[in-house]
VONU-664118 format. One record per residue (C-alpha): x, z, y; chain; residue in three letters. Coordinates in Angstrom, 1 decimal, decimal comma, always signed. Example, Ala and Ser with C-alpha at 12.3 -4.5 7.8 and 13.67 -1.06 7.14 Angstrom:
<rs>
+--------+--------+--------+--------+--------+
:     xx :     zz :     yy : chaine : residu :
+--------+--------+--------+--------+--------+
:  +12,3 :   +7,8 :   -4,5 :      A :    ALA :
:  +13,7 :   +7,1 :   -1,1 :      A :    SER :
+--------+--------+--------+--------+--------+
</rs>
This chain:
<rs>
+--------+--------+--------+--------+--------+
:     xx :     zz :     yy : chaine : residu :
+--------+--------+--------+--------+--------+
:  -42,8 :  +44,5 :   -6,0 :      A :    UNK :
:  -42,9 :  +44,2 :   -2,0 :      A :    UNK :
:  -43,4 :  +46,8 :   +0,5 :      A :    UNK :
:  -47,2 :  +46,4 :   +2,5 :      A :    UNK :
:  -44,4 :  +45,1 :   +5,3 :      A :    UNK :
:  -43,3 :  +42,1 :   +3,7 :      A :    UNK :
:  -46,7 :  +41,4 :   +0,9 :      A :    UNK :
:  -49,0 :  +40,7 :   +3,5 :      A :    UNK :
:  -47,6 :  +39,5 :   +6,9 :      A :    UNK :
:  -46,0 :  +36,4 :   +5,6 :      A :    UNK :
:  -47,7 :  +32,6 :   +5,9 :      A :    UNK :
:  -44,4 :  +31,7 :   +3,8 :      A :    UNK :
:  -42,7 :  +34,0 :   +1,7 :      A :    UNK :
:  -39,6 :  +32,7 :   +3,6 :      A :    UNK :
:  -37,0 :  +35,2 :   +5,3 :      A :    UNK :
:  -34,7 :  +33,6 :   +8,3 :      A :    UNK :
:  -31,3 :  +35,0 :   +7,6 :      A :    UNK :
:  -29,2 :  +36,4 :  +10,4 :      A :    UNK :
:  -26,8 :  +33,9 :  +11,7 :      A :    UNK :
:  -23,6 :  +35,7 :  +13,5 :      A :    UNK :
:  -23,0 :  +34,6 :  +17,3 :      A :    UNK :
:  -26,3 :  +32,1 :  +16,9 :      A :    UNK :
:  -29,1 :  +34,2 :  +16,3 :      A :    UNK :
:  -31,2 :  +35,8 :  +19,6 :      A :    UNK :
:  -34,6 :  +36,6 :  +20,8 :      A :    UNK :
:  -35,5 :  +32,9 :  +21,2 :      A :    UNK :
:  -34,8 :  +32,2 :  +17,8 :      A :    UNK :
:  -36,5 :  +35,5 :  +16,1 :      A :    UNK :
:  -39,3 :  +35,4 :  +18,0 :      A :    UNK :
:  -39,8 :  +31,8 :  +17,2 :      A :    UNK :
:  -39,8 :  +32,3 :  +13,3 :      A :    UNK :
:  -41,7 :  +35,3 :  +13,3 :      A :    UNK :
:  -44,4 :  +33,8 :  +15,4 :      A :    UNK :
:  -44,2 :  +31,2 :  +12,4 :      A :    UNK :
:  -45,1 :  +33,8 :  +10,0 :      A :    UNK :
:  -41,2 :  +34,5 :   +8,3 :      A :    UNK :
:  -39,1 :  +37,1 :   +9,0 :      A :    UNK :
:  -36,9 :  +36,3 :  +11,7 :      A :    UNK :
:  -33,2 :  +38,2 :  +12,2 :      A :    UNK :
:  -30,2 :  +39,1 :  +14,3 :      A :    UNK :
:  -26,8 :  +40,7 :  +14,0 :      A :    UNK :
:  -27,0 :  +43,8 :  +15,9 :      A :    UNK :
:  -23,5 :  +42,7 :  +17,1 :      A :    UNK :
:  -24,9 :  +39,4 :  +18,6 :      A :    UNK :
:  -26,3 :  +41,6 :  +21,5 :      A :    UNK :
:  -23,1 :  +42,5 :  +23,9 :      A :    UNK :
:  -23,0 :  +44,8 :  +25,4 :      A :    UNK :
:  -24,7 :  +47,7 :  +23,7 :      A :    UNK :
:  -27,1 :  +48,0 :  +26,0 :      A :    UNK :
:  -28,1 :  +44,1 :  +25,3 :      A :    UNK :
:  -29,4 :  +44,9 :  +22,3 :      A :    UNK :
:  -31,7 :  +47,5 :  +23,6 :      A :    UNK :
:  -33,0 :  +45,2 :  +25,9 :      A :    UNK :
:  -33,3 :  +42,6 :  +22,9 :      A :    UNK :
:  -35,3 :  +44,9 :  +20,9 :      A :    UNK :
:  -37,6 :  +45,7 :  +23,3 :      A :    UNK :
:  -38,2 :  +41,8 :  +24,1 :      A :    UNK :
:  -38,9 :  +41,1 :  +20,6 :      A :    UNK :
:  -41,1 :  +44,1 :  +19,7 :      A :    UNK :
:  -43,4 :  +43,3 :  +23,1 :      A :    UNK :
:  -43,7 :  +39,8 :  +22,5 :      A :    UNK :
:  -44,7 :  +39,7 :  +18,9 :      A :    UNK :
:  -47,2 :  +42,3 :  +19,5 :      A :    UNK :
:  -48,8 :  +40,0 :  +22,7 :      A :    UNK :
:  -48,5 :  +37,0 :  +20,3 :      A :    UNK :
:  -50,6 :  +39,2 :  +17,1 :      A :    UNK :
:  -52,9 :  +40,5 :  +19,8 :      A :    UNK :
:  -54,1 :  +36,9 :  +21,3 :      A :    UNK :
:  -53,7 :  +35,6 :  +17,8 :      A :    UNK :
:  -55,5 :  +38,7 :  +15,2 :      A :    UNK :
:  -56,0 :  +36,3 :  +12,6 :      A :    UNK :
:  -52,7 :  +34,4 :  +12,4 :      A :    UNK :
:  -49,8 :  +35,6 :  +10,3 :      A :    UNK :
:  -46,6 :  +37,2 :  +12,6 :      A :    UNK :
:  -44,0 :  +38,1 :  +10,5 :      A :    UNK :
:  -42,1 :  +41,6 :  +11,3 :      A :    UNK :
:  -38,8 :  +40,8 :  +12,8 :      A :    UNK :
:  -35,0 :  +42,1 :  +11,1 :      A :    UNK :
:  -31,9 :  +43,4 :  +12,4 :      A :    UNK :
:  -28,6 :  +43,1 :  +10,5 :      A :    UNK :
:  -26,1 :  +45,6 :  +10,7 :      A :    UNK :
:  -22,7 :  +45,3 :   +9,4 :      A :    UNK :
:  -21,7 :  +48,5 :   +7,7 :      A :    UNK :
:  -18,2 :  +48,0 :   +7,7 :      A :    UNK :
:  -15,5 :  +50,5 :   +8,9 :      A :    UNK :
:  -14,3 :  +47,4 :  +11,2 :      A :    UNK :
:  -17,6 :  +48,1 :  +13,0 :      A :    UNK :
:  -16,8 :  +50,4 :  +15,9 :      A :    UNK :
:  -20,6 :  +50,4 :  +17,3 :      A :    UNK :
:  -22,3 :  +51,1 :  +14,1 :      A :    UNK :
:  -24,0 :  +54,7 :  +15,3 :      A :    UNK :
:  -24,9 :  +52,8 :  +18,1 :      A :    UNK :
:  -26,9 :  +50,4 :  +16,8 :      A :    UNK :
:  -28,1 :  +52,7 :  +14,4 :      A :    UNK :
:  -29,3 :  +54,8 :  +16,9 :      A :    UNK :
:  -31,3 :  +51,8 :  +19,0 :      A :    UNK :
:  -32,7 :  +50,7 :  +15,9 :      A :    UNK :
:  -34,3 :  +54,2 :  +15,3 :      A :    UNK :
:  -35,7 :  +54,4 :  +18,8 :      A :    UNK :
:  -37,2 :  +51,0 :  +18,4 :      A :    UNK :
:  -38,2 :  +52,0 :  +14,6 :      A :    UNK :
:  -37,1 :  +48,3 :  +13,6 :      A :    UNK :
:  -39,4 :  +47,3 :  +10,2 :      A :    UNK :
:  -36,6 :  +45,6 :   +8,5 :      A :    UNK :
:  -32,6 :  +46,2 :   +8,2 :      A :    UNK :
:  -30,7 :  +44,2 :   +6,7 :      A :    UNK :
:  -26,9 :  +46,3 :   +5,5 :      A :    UNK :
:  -24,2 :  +43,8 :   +5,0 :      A :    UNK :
:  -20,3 :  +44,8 :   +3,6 :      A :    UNK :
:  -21,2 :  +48,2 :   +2,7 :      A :    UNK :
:  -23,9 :  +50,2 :   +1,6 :      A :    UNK :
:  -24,8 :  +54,1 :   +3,1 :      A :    UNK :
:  -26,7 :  +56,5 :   +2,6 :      A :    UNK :
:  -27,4 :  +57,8 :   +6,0 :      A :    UNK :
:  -28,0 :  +54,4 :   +6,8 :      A :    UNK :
:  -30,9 :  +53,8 :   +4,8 :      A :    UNK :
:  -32,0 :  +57,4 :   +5,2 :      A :    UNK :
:  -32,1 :  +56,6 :   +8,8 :      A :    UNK :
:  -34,1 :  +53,6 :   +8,6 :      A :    UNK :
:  -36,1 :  +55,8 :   +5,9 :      A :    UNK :
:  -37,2 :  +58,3 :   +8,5 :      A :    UNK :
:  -39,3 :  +56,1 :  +10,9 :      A :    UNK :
:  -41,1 :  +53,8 :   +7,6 :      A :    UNK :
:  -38,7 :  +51,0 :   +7,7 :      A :    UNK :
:  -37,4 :  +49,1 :   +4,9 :      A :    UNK :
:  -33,6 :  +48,3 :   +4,0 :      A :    UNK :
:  -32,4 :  +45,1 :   +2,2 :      A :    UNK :
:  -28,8 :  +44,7 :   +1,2 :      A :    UNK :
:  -26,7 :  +41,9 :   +0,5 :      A :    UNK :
:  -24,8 :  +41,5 :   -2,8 :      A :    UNK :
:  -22,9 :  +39,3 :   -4,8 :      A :    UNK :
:  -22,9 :  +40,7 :   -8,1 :      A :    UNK :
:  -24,0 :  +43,6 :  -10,4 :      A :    UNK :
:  -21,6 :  +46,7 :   -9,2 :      A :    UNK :
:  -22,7 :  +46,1 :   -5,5 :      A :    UNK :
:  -26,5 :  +45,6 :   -6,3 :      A :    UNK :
:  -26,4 :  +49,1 :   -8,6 :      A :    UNK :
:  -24,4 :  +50,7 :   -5,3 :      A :    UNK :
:  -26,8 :  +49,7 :   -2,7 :      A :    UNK :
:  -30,2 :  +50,7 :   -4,6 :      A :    UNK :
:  -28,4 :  +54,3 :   -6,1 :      A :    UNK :
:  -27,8 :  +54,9 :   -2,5 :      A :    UNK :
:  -31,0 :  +54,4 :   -1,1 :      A :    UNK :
:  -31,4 :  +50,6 :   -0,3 :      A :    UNK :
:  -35,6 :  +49,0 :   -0,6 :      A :    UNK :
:  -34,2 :  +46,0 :   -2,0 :      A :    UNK :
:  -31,5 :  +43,6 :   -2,7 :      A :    UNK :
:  -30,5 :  +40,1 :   -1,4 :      A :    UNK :
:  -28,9 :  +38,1 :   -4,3 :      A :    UNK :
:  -26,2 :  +36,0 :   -2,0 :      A :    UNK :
:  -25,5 :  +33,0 :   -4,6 :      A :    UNK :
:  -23,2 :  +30,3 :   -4,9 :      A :    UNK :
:  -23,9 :  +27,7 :   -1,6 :      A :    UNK :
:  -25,0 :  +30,3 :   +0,4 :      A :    UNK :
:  -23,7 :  +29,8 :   +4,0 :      A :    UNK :
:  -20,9 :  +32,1 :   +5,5 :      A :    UNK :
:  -19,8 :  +35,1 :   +3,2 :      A :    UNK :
:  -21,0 :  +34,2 :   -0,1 :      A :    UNK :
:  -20,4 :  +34,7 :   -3,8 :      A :    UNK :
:  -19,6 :  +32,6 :   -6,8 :      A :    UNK :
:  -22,5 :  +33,3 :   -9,1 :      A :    UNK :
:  -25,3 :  +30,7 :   -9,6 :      A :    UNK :
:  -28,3 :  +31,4 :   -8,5 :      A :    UNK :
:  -30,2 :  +32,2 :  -12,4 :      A :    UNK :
:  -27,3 :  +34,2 :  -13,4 :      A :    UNK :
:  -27,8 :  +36,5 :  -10,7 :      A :    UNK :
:  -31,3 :  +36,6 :  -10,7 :      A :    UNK :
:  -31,6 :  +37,2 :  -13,9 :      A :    UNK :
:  -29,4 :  +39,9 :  -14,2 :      A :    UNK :
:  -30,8 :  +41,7 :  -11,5 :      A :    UNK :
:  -34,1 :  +41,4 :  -12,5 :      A :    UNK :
:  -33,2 :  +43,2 :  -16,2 :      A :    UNK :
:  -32,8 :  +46,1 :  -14,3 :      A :    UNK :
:  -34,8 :  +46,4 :  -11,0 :      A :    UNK :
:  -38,5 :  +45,5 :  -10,2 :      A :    UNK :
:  -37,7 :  +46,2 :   -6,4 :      A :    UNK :
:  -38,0 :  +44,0 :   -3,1 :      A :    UNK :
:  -35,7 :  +40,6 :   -3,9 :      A :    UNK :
:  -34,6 :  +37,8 :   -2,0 :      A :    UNK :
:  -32,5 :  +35,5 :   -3,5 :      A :    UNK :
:  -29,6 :  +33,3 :   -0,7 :      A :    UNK :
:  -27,7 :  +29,6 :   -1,4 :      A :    UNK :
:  -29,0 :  +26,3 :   -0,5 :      A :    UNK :
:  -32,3 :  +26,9 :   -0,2 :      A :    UNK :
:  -33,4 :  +24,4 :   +2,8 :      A :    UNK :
:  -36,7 :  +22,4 :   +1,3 :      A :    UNK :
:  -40,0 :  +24,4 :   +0,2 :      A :    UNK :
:  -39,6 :  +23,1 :   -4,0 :      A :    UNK :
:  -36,4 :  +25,5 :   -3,6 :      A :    UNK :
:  -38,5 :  +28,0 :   -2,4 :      A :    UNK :
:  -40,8 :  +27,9 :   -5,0 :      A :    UNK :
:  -37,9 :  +27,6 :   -7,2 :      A :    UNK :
:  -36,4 :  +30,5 :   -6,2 :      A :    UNK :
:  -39,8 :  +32,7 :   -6,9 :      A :    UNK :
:  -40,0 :  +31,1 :  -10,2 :      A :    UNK :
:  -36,5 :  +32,5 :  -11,4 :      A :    UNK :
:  -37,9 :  +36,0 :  -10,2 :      A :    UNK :
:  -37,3 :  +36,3 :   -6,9 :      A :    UNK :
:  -40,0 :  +37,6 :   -4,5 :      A :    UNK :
:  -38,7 :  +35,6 :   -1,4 :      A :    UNK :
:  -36,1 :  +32,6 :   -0,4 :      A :    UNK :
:  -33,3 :  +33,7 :   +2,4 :      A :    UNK :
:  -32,9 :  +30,7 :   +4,4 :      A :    UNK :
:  -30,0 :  +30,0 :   +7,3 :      A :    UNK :
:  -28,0 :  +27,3 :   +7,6 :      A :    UNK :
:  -31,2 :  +24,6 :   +8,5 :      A :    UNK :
:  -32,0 :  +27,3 :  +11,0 :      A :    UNK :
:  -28,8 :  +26,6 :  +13,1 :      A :    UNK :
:  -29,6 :  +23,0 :  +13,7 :      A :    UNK :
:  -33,1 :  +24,2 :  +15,6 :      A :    UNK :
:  -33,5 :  +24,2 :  +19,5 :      A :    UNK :
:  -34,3 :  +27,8 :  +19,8 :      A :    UNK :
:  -30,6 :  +28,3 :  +17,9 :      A :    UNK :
:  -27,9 :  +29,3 :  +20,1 :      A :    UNK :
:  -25,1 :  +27,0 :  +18,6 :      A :    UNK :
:  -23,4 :  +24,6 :  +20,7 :      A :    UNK :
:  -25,1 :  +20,7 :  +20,3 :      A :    UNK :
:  -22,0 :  +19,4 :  +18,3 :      A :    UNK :
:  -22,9 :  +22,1 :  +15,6 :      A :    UNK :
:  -26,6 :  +21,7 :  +15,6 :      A :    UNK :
:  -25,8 :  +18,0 :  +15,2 :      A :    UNK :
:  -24,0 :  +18,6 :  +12,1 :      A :    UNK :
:  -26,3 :  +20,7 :  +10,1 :      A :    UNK :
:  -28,1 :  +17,3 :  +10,5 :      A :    UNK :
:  -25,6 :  +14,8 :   +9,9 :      A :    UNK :
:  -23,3 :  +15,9 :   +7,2 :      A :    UNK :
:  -24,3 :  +17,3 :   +3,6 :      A :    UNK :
:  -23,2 :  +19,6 :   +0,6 :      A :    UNK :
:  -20,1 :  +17,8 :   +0,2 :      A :    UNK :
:  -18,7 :  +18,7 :   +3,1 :      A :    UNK :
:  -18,8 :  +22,6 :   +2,2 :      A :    UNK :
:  -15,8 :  +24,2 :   +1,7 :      A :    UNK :
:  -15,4 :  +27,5 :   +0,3 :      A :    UNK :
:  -12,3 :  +30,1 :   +1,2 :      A :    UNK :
:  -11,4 :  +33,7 :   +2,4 :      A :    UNK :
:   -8,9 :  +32,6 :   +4,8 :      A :    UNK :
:  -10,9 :  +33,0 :   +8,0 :      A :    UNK :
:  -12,1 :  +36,6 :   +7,7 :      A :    UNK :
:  -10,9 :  +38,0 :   +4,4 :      A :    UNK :
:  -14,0 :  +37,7 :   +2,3 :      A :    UNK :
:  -15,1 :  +34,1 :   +0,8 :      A :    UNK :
:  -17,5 :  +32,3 :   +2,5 :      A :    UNK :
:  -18,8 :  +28,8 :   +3,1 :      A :    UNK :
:  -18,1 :  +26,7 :   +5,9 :      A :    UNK :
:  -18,3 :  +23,1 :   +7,2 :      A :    UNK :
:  -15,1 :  +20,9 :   +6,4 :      A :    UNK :
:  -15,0 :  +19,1 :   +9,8 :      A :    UNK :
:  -15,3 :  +22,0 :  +12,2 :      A :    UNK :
:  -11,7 :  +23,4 :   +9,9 :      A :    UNK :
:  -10,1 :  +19,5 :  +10,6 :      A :    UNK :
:  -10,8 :  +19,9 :  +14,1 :      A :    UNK :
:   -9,2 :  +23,0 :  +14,3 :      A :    UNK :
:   -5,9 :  +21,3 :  +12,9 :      A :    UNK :
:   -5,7 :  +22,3 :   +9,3 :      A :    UNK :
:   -6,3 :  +20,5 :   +6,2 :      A :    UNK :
:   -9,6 :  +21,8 :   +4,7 :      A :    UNK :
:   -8,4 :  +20,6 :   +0,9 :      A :    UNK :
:   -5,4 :  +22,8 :   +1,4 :      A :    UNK :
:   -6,2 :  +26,1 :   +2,5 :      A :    UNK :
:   -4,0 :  +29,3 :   +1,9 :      A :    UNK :
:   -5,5 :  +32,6 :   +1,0 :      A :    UNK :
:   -5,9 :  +35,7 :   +2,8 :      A :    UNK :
:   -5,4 :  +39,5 :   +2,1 :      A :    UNK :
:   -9,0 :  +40,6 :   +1,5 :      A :    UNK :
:   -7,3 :  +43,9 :   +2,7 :      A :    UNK :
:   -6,7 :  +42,4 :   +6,0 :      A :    UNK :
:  -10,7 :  +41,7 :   +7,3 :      A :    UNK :
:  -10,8 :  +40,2 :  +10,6 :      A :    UNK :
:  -14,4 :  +38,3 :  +11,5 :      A :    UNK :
:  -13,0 :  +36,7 :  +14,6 :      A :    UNK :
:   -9,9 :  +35,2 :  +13,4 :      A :    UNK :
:   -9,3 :  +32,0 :  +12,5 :      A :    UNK :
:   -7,1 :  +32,0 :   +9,4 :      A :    UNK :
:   -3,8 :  +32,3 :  +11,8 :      A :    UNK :
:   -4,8 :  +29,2 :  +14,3 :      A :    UNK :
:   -6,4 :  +29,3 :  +18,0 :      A :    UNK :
:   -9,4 :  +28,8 :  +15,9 :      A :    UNK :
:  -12,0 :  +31,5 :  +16,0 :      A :    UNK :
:  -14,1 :  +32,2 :  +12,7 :      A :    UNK :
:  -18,0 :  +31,4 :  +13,4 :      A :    UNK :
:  -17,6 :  +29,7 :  +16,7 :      A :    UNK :
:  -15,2 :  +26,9 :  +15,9 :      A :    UNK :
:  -14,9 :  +27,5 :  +12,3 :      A :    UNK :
:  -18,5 :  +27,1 :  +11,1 :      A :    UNK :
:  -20,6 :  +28,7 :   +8,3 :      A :    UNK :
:  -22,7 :  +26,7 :   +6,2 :      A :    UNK :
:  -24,3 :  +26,5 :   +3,1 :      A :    UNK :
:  -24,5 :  +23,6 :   +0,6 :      A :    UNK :
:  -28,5 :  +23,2 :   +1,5 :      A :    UNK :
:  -27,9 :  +21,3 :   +4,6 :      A :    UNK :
:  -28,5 :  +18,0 :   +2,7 :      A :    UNK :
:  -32,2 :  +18,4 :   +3,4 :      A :    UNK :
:  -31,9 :  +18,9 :   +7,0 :      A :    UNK :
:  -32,1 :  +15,3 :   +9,1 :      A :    UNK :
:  -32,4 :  +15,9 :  +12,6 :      A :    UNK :
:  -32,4 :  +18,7 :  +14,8 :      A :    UNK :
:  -35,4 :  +20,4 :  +16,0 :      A :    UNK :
:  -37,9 :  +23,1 :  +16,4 :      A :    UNK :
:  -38,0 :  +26,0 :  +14,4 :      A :    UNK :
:  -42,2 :  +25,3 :  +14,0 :      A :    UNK :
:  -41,2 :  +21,5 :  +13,0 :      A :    UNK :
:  -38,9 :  +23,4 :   +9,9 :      A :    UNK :
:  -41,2 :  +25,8 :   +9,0 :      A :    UNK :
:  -44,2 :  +23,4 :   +9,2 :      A :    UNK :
:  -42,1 :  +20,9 :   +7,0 :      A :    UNK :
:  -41,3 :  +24,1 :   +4,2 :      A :    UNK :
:  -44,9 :  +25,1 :   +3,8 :      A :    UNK :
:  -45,8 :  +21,3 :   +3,3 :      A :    UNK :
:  -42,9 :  +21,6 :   +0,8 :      A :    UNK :
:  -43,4 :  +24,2 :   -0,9 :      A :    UNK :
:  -47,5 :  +23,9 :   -0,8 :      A :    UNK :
:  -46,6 :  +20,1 :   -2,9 :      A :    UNK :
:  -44,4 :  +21,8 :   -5,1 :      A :    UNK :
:  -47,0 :  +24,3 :   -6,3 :      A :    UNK :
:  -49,8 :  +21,6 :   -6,8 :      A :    UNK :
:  -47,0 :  +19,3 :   -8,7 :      A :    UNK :
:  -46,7 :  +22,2 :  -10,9 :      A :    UNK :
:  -50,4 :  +23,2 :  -10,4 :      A :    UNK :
:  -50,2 :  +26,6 :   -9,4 :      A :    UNK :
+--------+--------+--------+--------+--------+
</rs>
C-alpha cells in the first residue's frame, strides 16, 4: 500500500533513481515537474553547504511550478543518503534534510534506526535498497516505509536475483511501499513490474542520456548507442557488485572479460579497481535496460515516451 505521498502525486507510477556524480537540481526538478519522483545523492552536493542551497532550489521551484500549475501532477522530489560508515557527512546531511523536511529518503548500504526515525519525525517517508531477503527483513524491522527490490540488470550496485524471485518473495511477507530496480527503460516494463506486485518501477540508467543529466556527452551518447550486451557485472571498482558499461572499463586500459575481484571488505566508491580510473566518472554504471534508449534527450521527451508506453501496454492487455 502507498503512503498519500506517493498514491496520489504521480502522472506515472515511475520513480527516477539517484544517479551518483550525475544527478542535480536541473535533473530532479525536471522529472518531478513530469509527475515521477525525481532524486539526488546527498553527496552529489559539495560542499555541505551545496546541498543546502540545492534543497532549497528544489523545494521553491516545485512549489512555483504546482502553484501556476494546481491541476497538473508534480511529483515530490527524493534525496539518497548512503548510510555507510565510509560516509563521513552523514549527520550532516541528515541534519539538512530535517530542516528542509525532505518527503522521500532513499537509505542505501545500511539501514538505521535513527535514520528513519529522523525522517519519521517531520512526515517523511523512507525507502531502502535491497538485494535480497535478510536486508529487506533488516531495513523494515528497523523502521524503513518501504523497500526497493534492486534486481539483476539494475545499473551500478546491483544484485543477482531476477526480478520475480525477488518480488515474489518479498511480497509473501510485506504489503508495504515497493519499488522494484533492473532494466526497466520502456512503459510495458513498467506495467510489468506492477503486474509481478510491485507498486512502482525505479528507473536510471535512460535518465543519464537526458540533457538536464550532468554526465559528460561521450556518456550520454552511450546510453544511446550501445545495448544490454555491453553490461558487465563485477565488484572490482568499489567492493560491492554492480553494473557497468564495458567500453568506459576498455578505455580505462583493462580487459572488461577479465576482471579480478575485490575485498568486499575493502569499499572504496572512487576507486577504480587499482587503475587512474575513477569508479562512476570514467568507469560507468549502467543497467542492462539501455537497449530501449535511442538518442539522447529531454527528460519530458522520456517520460512522455513511458506514459505512451505504458498507457499501450495496458490497453494491449485491456486494463
Amino acid at each position: 500500500m502507498l503512503p498519500p505521498i506517493l498514491k496520489d502525486t504521480l502522472a506515472l507510477p515511475v520513480v527516477g533513481a539517484p544517479l551518483f556524480i550525475i544527478s542535480h537540481p536541473a535533473l530532479v526538478i525536471a522529472q518531478c515537474k513530469q509527475g515521477i519522483v525525481g532524486s539526488f545523492p546527498s553527496l552529489n552536493a559539495r560542499p555541505i553547504e551545496q546541498l543546502d542551497e540545492w534543497l532549497t532550489q528544489i523545494s521553491e521551484t516545485l512549489a512555483e511550478h504546482q502553484a501556476k500549475n494546481p491541476d497538473k501532477k508534480v511529483a515530490p522530489f527524493a534525496v539518497n543518503l548512503i548510510v555507510h560508515a565510509s560516509n563521513d557527512r552523514l549527520q550532516e546531511d541528515i541534519n539538512l534534510v530535517v530542516k528542509h523536511k525532505v518527503p522521500i529518503v532513499i537509505t542505501s548500504l545500511g539501514a538505521v534506526p535513527e535514520v528513519n526515525a529522523a525522517i519519521r519525525s517531520y512526515g517523511g517517508i523512507t525507502l531502502h535498497d535491497i538485494t535480497n531477503q535478510k536486508h529487506a527483513h533488516s531495513a523494515i524491522n528497523k523502521g524503513a516505509t518501504g523497500l526497493i527490490a534492486v534486481a539483476a540488470g539494475a545499473g551500478g550496485h546491483a544484485g543477482k536475483l531476477s526480478p520475480f524471485a525477488l518480488v515474489q518473495e518479498t511480497r509473501e511477507w510485506f504489503d508495504g511501499p515497493l519499488l522494484l530496480a533492473g532494466s526497466i527503460a520502456n512503459g510495458g516494463a513498467v506495467l510489468a513490474a506492477q503486474a509481478m506486485g510491485a507498486d512502482l518501477a525505479y528507473i536510471g540508467s535512460p535518465f543519464i542520456g537526458t540533457h538536464e543529466a550532468r554526465a559528460t556527452d561521450e556518456y550520454k551518447q552511450a546510453i544511446a548507442d550501445y545495448s544490454g550486451e555491453d553490461i558487465v557485472y563485477t565488484n572490482l571498482f568499489t567492493g560491492v557488485h554492480g553494473n557497468y558499461l564495458k567500453p568506459s572499463i576498455t578505455n580505462a586500459g583493462m580487459d572488461p572479460d577479465n576482471l579480478p575481484e575485490s575485498d568486499p571488505s575493502k569499499m572504496d566508491f572512487g576507486s577504480g579497481g587499482g587503475s587512474e580510473a575513477k569508479a562512476w566518472k570514467d568507469i560507468w554504471g549502467c543497467g542492462q535496460g539501455i537497449g530501449a534508449v535511442k538518442e539522447v534527450g529531454s527528460v519530458e521527451a522520456l517520460v512522455d515516451r513511458l506514459k505512451r508506453e505504458y498507457n499501450e501496454a495496458r490497453k494491449r492487455l485491456a486494463l
